[in-house]
Each structure stands twice: as C-alpha cells, then as structure tokens.
SENUDO-242036 format. One record per residue (C-alpha): residue number from 0; x negated, y negated, z negated. Coordinates in steps of 0.02 Angstrom, whole numbers. Layout:
SENUDO-242036
VOPA    i    east   north      up
VOPA  NUM       X       Y       Z
...
END
This chain:
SENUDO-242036
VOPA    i    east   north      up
VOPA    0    -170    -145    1116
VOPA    1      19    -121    1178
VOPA    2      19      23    1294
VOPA    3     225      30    1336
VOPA    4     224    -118    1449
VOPA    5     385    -172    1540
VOPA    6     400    -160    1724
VOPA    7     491    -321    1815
VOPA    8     671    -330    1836
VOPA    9     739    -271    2007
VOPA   10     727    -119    2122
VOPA   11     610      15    2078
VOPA   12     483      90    2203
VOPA   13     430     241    2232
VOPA   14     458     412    2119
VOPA   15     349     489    2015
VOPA   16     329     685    1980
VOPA   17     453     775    1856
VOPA   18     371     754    1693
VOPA   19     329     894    1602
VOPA   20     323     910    1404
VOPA   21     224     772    1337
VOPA   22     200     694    1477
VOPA   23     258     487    1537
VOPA   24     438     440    1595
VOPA   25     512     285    1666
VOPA   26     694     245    1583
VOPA   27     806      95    1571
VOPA   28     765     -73    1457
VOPA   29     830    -223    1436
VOPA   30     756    -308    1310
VOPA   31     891    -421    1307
VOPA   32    1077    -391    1371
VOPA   33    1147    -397    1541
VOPA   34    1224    -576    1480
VOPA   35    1050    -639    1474
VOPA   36     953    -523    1610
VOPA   37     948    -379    1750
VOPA   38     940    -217    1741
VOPA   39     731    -166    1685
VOPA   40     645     -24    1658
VOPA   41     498      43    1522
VOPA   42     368     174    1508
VOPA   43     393     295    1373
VOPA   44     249     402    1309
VOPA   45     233     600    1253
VOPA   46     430     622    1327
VOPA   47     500     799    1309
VOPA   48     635     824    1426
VOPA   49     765     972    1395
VOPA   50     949     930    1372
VOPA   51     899     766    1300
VOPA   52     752     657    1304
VOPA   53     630     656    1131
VOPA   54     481     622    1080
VOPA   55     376     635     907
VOPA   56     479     498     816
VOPA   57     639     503     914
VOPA   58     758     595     998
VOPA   59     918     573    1096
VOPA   60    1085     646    1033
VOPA   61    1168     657    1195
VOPA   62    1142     761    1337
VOPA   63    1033     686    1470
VOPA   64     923     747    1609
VOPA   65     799     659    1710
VOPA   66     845     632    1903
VOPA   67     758     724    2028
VOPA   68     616     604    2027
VOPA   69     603     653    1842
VOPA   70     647     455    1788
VOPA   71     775     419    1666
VOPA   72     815     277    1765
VOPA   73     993     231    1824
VOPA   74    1117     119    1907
VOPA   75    1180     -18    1786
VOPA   76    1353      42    1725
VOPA   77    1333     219    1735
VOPA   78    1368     291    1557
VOPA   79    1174     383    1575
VOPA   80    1105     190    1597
VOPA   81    1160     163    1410
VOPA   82    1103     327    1349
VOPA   83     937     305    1416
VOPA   84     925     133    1372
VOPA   85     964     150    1190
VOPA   86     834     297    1165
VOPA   87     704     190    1248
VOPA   88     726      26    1160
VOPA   89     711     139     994
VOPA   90     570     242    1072
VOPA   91     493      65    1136
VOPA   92     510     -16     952
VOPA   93     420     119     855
VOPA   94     295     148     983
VOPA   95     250     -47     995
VOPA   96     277    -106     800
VOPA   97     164      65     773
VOPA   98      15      -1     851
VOPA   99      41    -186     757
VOPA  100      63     -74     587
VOPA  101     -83      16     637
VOPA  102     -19     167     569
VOPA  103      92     320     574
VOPA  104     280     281     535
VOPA  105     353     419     447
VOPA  106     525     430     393
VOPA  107     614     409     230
VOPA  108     749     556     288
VOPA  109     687     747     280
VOPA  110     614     781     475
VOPA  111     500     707     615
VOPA  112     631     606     728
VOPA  113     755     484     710
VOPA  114     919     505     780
VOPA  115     971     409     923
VOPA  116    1178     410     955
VOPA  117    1181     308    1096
VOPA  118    1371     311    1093
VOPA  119    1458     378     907
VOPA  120    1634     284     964
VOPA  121    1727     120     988
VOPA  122    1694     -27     874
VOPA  123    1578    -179     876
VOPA  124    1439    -127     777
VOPA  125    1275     -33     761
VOPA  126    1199      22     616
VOPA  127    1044     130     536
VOPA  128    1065     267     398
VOPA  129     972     357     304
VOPA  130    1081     508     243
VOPA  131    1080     580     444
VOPA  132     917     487     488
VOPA  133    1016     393     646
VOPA  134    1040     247     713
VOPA  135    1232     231     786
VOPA  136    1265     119     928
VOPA  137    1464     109     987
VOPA  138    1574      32    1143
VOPA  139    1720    -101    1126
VOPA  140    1825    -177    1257
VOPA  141    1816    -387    1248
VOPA  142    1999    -412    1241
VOPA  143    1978    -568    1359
VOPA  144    1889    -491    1496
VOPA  145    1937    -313    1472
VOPA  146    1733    -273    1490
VOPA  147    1669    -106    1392
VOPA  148    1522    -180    1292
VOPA  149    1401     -52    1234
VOPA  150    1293    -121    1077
VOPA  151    1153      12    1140
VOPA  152    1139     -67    1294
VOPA  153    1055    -232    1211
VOPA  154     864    -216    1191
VOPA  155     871    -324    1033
VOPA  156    1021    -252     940
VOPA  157     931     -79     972
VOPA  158     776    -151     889
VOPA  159     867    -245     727
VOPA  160     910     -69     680
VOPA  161     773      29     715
VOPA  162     681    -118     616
VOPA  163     810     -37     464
VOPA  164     740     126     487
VOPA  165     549      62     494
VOPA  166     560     -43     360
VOPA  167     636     101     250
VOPA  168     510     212     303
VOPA  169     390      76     231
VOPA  170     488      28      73
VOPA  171     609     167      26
VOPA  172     647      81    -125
VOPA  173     734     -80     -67
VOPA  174     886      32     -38
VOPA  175     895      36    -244
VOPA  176     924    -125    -258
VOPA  177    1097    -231    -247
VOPA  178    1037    -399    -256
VOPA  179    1054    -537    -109
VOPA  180     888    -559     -68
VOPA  181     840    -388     -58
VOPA  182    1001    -321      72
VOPA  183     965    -500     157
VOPA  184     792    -478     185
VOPA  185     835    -326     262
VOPA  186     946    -384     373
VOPA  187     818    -513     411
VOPA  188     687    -380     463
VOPA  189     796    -317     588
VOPA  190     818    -476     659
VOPA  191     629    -511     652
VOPA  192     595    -354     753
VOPA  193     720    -412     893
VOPA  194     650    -568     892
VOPA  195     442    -498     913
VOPA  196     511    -354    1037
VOPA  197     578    -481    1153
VOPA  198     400    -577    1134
VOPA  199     308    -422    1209
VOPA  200     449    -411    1368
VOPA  201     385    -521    1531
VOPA  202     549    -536    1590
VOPA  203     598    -613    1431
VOPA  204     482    -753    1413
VOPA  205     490    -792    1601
VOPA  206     656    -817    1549
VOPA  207     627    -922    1377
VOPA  208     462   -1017    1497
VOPA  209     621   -1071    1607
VOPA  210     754   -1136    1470
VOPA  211     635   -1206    1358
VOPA  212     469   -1264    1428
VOPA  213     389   -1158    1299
VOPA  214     471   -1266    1181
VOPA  215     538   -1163    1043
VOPA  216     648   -1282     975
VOPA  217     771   -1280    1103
VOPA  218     902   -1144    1119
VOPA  219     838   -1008    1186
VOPA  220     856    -801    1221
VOPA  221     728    -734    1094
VOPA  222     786    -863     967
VOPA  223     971    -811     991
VOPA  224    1004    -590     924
VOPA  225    1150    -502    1024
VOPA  226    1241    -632    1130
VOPA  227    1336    -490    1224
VOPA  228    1403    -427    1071
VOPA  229    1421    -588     991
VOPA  230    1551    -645    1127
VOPA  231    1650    -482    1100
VOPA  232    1637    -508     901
VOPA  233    1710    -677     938
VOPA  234    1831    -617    1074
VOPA  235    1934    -487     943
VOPA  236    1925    -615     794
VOPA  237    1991    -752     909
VOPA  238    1881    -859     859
VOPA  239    1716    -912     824
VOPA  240    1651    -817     679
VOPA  241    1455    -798     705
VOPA  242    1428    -978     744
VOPA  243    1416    -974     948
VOPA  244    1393    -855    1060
VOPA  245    1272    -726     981
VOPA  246    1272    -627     804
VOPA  247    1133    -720     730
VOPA  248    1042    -869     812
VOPA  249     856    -898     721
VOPA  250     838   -1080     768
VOPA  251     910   -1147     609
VOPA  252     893   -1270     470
VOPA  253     945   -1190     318
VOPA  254     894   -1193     153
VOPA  255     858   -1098     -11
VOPA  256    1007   -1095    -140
VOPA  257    1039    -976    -274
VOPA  258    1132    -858    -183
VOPA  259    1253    -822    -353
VOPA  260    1325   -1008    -315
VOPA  261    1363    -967    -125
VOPA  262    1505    -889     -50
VOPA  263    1506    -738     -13
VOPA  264    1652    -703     131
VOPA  265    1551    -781     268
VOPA  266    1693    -882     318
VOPA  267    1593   -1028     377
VOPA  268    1463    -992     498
VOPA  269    1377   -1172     483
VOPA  270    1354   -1146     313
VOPA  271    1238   -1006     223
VOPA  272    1313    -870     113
VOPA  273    1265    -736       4
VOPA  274    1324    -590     106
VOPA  275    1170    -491     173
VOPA  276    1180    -540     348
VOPA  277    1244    -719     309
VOPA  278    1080    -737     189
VOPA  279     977    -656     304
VOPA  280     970    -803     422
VOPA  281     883    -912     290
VOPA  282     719    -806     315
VOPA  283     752    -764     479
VOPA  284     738    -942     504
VOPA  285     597    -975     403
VOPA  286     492    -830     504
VOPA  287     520    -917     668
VOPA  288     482   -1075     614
VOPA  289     302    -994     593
VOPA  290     316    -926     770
VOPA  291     366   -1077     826
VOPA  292     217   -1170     739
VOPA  293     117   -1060     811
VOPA  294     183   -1073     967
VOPA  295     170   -1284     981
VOPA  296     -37   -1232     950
VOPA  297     -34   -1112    1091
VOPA  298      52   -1226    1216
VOPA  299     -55   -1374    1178
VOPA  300    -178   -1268    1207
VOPA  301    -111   -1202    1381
VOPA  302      12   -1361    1444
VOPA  303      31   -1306    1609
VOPA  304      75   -1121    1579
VOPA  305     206   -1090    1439
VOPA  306     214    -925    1460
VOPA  307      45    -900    1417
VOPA  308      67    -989    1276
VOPA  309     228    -886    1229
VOPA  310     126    -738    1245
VOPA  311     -20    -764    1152
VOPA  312     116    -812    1023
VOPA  313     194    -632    1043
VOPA  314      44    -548    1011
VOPA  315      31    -636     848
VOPA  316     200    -646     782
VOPA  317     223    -445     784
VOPA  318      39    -423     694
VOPA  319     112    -570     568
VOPA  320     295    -461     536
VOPA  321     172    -312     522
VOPA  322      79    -400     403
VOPA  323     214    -466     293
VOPA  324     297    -279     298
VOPA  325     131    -199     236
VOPA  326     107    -303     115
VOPA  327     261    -335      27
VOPA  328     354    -289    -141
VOPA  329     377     -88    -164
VOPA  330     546    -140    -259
VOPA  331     647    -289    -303
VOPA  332     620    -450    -264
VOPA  333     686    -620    -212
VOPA  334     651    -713     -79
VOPA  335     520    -817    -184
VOPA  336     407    -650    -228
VOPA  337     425    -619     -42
VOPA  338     354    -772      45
VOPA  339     219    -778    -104
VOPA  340     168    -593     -59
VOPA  341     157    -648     127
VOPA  342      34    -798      99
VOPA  343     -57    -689     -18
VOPA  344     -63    -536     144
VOPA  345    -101    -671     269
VOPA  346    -264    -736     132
VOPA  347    -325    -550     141
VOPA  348    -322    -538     336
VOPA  349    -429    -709     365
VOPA  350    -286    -829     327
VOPA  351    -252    -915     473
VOPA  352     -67    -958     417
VOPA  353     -65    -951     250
VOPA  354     -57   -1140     244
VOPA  355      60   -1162     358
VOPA  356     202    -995     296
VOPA  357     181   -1107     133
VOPA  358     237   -1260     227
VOPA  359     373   -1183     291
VOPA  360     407   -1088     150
VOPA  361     413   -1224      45
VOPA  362     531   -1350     171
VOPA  363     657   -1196     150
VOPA  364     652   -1228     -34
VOPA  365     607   -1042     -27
VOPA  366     427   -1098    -116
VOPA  367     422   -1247    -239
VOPA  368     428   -1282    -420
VOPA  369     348   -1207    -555
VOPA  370     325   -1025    -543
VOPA  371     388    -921    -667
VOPA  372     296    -841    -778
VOPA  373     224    -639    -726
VOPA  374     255    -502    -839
VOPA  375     112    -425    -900
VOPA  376      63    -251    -806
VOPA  377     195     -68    -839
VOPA  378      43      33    -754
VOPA  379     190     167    -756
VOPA  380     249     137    -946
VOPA  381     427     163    -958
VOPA  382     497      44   -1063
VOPA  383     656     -16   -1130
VOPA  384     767    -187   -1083
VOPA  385     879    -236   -1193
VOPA  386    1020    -291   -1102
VOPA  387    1096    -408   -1209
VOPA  388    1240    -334   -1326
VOPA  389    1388    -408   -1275
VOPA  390    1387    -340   -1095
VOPA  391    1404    -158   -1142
VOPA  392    1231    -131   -1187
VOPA  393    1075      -7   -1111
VOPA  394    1041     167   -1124
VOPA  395     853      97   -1162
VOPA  396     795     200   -1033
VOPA  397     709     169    -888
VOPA  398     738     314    -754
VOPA  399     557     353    -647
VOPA  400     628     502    -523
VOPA  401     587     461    -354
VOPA  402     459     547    -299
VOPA  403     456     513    -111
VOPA  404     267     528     -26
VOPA  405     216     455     131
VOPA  406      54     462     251
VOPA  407     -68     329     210
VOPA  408      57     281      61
VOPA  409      55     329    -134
VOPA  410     183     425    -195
VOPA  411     338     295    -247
VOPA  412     342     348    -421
VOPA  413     157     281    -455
VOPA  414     204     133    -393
VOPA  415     381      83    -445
VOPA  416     485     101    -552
VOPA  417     700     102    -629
VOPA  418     756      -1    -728
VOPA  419     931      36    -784
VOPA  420    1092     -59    -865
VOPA  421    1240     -21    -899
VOPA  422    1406    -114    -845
VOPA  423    1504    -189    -980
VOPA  424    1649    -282   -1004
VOPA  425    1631    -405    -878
VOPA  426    1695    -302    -736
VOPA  427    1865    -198    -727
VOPA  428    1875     -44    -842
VOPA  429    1862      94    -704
VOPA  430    1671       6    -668
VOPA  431    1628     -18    -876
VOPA  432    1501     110    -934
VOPA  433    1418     139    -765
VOPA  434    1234     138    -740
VOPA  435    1123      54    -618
VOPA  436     953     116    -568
VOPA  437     827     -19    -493
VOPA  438     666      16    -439
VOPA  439     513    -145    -463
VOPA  440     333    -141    -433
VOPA  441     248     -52    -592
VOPA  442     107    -194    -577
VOPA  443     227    -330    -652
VOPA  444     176    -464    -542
VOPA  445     342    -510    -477
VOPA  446     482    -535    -619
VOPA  447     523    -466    -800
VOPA  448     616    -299    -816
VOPA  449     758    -414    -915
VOPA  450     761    -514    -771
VOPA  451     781    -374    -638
VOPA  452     913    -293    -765
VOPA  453    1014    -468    -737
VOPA  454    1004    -488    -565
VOPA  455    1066    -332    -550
VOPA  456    1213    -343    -660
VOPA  457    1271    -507    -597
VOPA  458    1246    -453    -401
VOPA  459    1340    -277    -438
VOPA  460    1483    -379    -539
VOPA  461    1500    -501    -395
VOPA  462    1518    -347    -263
VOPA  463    1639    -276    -350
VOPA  464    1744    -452    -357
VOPA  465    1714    -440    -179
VOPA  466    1776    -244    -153
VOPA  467    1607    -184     -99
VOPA  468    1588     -49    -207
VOPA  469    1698     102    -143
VOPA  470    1773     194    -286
VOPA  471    1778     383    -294
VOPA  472    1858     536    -397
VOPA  473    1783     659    -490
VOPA  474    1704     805    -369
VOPA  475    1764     693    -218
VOPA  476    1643     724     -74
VOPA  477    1622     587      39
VOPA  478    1560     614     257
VOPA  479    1476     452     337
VOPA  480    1639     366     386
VOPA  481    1686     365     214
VOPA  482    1570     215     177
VOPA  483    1648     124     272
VOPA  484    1788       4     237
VOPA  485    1940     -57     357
VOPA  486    1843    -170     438
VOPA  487    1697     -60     501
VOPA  488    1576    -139     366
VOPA  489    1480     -24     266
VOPA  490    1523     -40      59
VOPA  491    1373     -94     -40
VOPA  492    1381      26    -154
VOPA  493    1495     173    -218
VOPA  494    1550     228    -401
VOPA  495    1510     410    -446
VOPA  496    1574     525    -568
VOPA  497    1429     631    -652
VOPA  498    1472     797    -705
VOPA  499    1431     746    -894
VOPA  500    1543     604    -861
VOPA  501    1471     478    -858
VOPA  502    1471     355    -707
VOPA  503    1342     295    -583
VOPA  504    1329     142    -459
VOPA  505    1220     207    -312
VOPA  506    1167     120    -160
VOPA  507    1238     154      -2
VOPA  508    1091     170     115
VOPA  509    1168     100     269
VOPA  510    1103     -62     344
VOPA  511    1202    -133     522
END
C-alpha cells in the first residue's frame, strides 16, 4: 500500500504543527514540470528538520528550514520551491518504489542517505553517482526565453536518477560492464521509474484522462520524460536534437538491432543508436507497450472512467518494474537475457504477463530466433578465456574481488563474477595492454565467458573510437568534474596507470 499520496494542485489549507524529528512534513512536488502542471505538494515520512531536511535514505545538501507552519512548502519560483522539491521527489521515489520492492533499499556508496544537490551549478543535466552517493540537479537559462530552468524542479527527471541510484543499490555490478545494453538498460530504468512515479500522481493522470481518453497510444505527459528540459536542450543546440519537445518520449516503435552496427553520435533522433540513452529508448519502449496493454484491459474494463483505468494500471506497472529489477541479471547481459529473465520473474509471481512481455518482446525483435546455447554452471570456479591470440591475448585470469553485501542480498562475489581481457592491437597504442574486468552471473545461464570477453572488447574499442574513455597520467588524481568531457557528458570509462604498470579500463560510475 502507497502511503506518500499527493495532495491536489492549488492553494493549500490550513497549517499543520512544526514537525519534530521523525515526524510528517508537507513539501513541494510536481510530478511533472511546470510546462505540463501547477505547483503540488507531497507528504514526506520520518522528516528530520535541522539546517536541511533528511530522512533515513535521503538528505538535502542545502540549507533549508521549514516555515513557521513547519511545511516545506513554497511559492513557485522561490529558489526554496526547487530545493524542497528535488529532496521530495527523491524522498517520494524511494519511499514509493520501496514498498513495490518490498524491501529495504540500501546503498551501493559507504553510508545511510543519498545525497540530494538540489542545485550543484548551471548546465542542462542531472545525473546520479556513486563515488559521492548524490544525485546532482543544475539550472540553465533557455536562450529563447531567457527562463532559469531548474532540472530538480521536474518530478520525473528527479525520479530517472534516483531510479540510477536504486537500481545500483540492487545490481552494483552493472556499473562493470561497458557494453550497450547494459549502460542502456540503465538509462532505461530511469526512465521507467519516471514513467511509474507519474502513474501513482492524481494530478498526473487527470491530466493524461484529459489528453488521451485513457488511450495510451496517443501523446501524452507520462509517456513523454522531461519536456521542460527538453525545450531548453533544444533551445541551446538550436535545434531539435531529442526528437520533440521532451528528452525521451516512450511512445515509440523501435526495434532490436545489434547495437555494434548502429551509430553511435545520436545525431538522428528518429532513428535508434547505440549510445546509452539513444538505446535506452528501445526498452523503454518495449516496457510501456506492456503498460499500455495493460492499460487497453483496464479501460475496457472501466469505459466510462479512464482514470480508473489508468490507475489500476499504475498500481501494476510499478509492482511489474519492481519485478523485472528483482529479478534480473547480477552482471552482464543484453537486452535478450533481460526480457527472458523478466518472463521468467513474471512466471514465478503467477504470470499474468508473461505472455504478453513475450509478445512485445518479441515485436521489438528483442525475443525471437533460436536461443543460444547456455554455458554450463561456474558455481564460483574461476576460469580462464582465451581471448583469441591475435588481439593481444589474456592474462587467463578471471578477477573475483568485489565483495559488496547487501540486506536481504548475497554477498556479490558468490554470485558474480570478472572476467578479464586484455586490449590488443586493435585500438591505439596508449589503450594496448589494458585490462578489463566484467562481472556475469556465476550460474552461467546467460552467455559464455568468451562471449562476455568479446562484447566487452568490441564495446570498449568502439568507445574509445568515440573518445569516451578519458585518458589519465601516472599518479594523476581525478575530482568529479574530471569525468566529465566538454560537453557536460560523463566519459564511459577512464584509463588508469597501476603502480606495477600496467594499465586498467575502469568504469565510470556515473549515470545522467
């Protein structure tokens, strides 16, 4: 049962007592942006006040205090409206998503609470790391209307990257690997966590009941991820580079293609691409065309009251992502291990969709084909891969040193784990030589260790082609910004310099 329930937009009545330790406060939500709806407001549970609002899993960065009616609840445009608006949507998220998990969410960073910086500076972007355990929100001025957009002051943008940070607590190991599917379905889970927060908001679907009908196939405000921002994205490029006016829209028709034979500059926005986010919108697309089968049931089933039907399709969709989260891959994967691992989750809870996240699974060209053929089980066995001569070779080693336990979890390293290659001659000289650690599921249900090892290779050789692997000295220390490239994206990777040395290729654990 969701407890955090959303009050209606407009004015607020009343006050309510100062709250003490622990105790309930109101604060600013949208779960949308102000392009899309009024100013709203949430209840946030077990609130510690102070200089800053916290609770068990989050806290605020920025000073903050309540006002004398011990709310957190201010006029639109103040700068204290964003503040408390970006700690609630992340304090909202985990609290909501929680109960769907059905248990604790604990971090993959050392310590209790996630870092909310509600304002870390002036670009377009938002993003979730692990190294400080934050999630970084900024301000930009739309050149065309001179407006200060604030990407913490959208509901959904909020929740794509706290849906990072959850679904790294969950699978820590996903930030080992380099290939498309994995950074993509990443990407993807933030947008899937926009999409099932704005489900549980009234204010939302009374808006989506009004556009749409309850017809999910039209264009609509839960289909569509960060139209505020989107517009401002558009606004600096001068054009239209996220194909309309949003980041992402779900409603879309595309389909599977070996991501190794797509581009991978995300020039095109009608066309799919290999980049994470680019990728990304293949699943994304393929999870809401199971909401939005499941939704076409619901409103038969109420004809005269879409939003009914758009709730009761909420409440599923959010237990469904929890579902699919719970249940899938500890380490690499592709896209096809993924949707099989969700049919097979949805068979062990009663299976009400299996059938039909194979149908669309398999009109994505996701599903389809003969499978390949499963390794047979590592139950922890280390064991070499030969990585095929002419490409520099393999150590023959296969690295099992993460050791990262969680509540209600097994420890990662009885579960997973690396298999590494070495770089050869098919990439510039400065990368030859360098190793690349991969975690994968020590049952061996989901690909080869050869086949992992060439993945890997290929998608760290393309990266580099594409200069997202930041290069570093010997000794060189690196801070946050330095992970970042010109453009304010985060570099895949980086190249490191072992004191024996020898080089590494580490992921950079950064997802926007």
């Amino acid at each position: 049962m969701i407890t955090s329930i959303t009050t209606p937009r407009g004015p607020q009545g009343g006050s309510q007592p100062k709250p003490k330790d622990g105790a309930d406060a109101t604060f600013n939500y949208n779960a949308q942006d102000s392009t899309v709806l009024g100013p709203g407001t949430v209840t946030i549970h077990n609130v510690s006040g102070g200089a800053s609002p916290s609770n068990d899993k989050v806290k605020l960065s920025d000073a903050l205090a309540p006002n004398k009616d011990g709310s957190y609840n201010f006029k639109e445009g103040d700068k204290n409206e964003v503040l408390a608006q970006s700690f609630a949507a992340v304090a909202h998220t985990v609290d909501v998503f929680g109960q769907a998990l059905g248990q604790p969410i604990n971090w993959a960073f050392s310590g209790p609470q996630l870092t909310v910086n509600a304002d870390a500076g002036e670009d377009f972007n938002a993003y979730y790391t692990r190294d400080s355990g934050s999630v970084n929100f900024f301000h930009g001025t739309d050149p065309k209307t001179n407006q200060v957009m604030y990407s913490g002051d959208s509901g959904e943008v909020v929740s794509h990257e706290t849906g990072h940070a959850i679904l790294d607590s969950l699978r820590p190991a996903y930030f080992s690997s380099f290939t498309p599917d994995v950074a993509a379905f990443h990407e993807s889970t933030g947008d899937m966590m926009g999409i099932c927060m704005s489900f549980q908001d009234p204010a939302t679907l009374d808006n989506v009941a009004k556009e749409t009908g309850g017809d999910l196939s039209k264009d609509n405000a839960i289909s569509r991820t960060g139209e505020q921002l989107g517009i401002g994205i558009n606004d600096v490029e001068g054009k239209n580079v996220t194909g309309g006016n949003f980041v992402r829209d779900a409603l879309n028709t595309f389909k599977w293609a070996d991501p190794s034979t797509l581009s991978g500059d995300g020039s095109d926005p009608t066309k799919l691409g290999s980049e994470a986010h680019d990728f990304s919108r293949l699943w994304t697309g393929a999870f809401y065309d199971v909401v939005k089968g499941i939704n076409a049931e619901n409103l038969a089933a109420n004809p005269g009251n879409p939003k009914a039907a758009l709730q009761a399709t909420g409440k599923e969709a959010i237990q469904l992502l929890a579902e699919l989260l719970k249940g899938a891959p500890q380490g690499d994967f592709t896209y096809r291990d993924m949707a099989n691992s969700w049919v097979a989750s949805d068979k062990a809870n009663g299976g009400k969709r299996a059938d039909l996240i194979t149908k669309v699974m398999t009109d994505r060209g996701i599903l389809g084909g003969a499978a390949p053929t499963p390794a047979p089980p590592h139950h922890g066995q280390q064991n070499p891969v030969d990585d095929g001569g002419d490409d520099g070779g393999d150590d023959g080693s296969l690295h099992n040193t993460f050791t990262m336990t969680q509540h209600g979890m097994k420890p990662l390293d009885t579960v997973t784990h690396g298999v590494t290659v070495k770089l050869g001659s098919n990439v510039p000289e400065q990368f030859q030589g360098a190793k690349i650690t991969t975690l994968v599921d020590n049952d061996g249900a989901l690909a080869k260790d050869s086949d992992v090892a060439d993945r890997s290779k290929q998608a760290v050789a393309n990266l580099i082609k594409q200069g997202r692997i930041l290069v570093t000295s010997p000794g060189q220390k690196l801070s946050t910004k330095d992970y970042f490239d010109k453009q304010g994206r985060p570099f895949a990777g980086v190249l490191r310099y072992n004191a024996d040395g020898s080089k590494t290729i580490e992921r950079v654990k950064i997802a926007d």
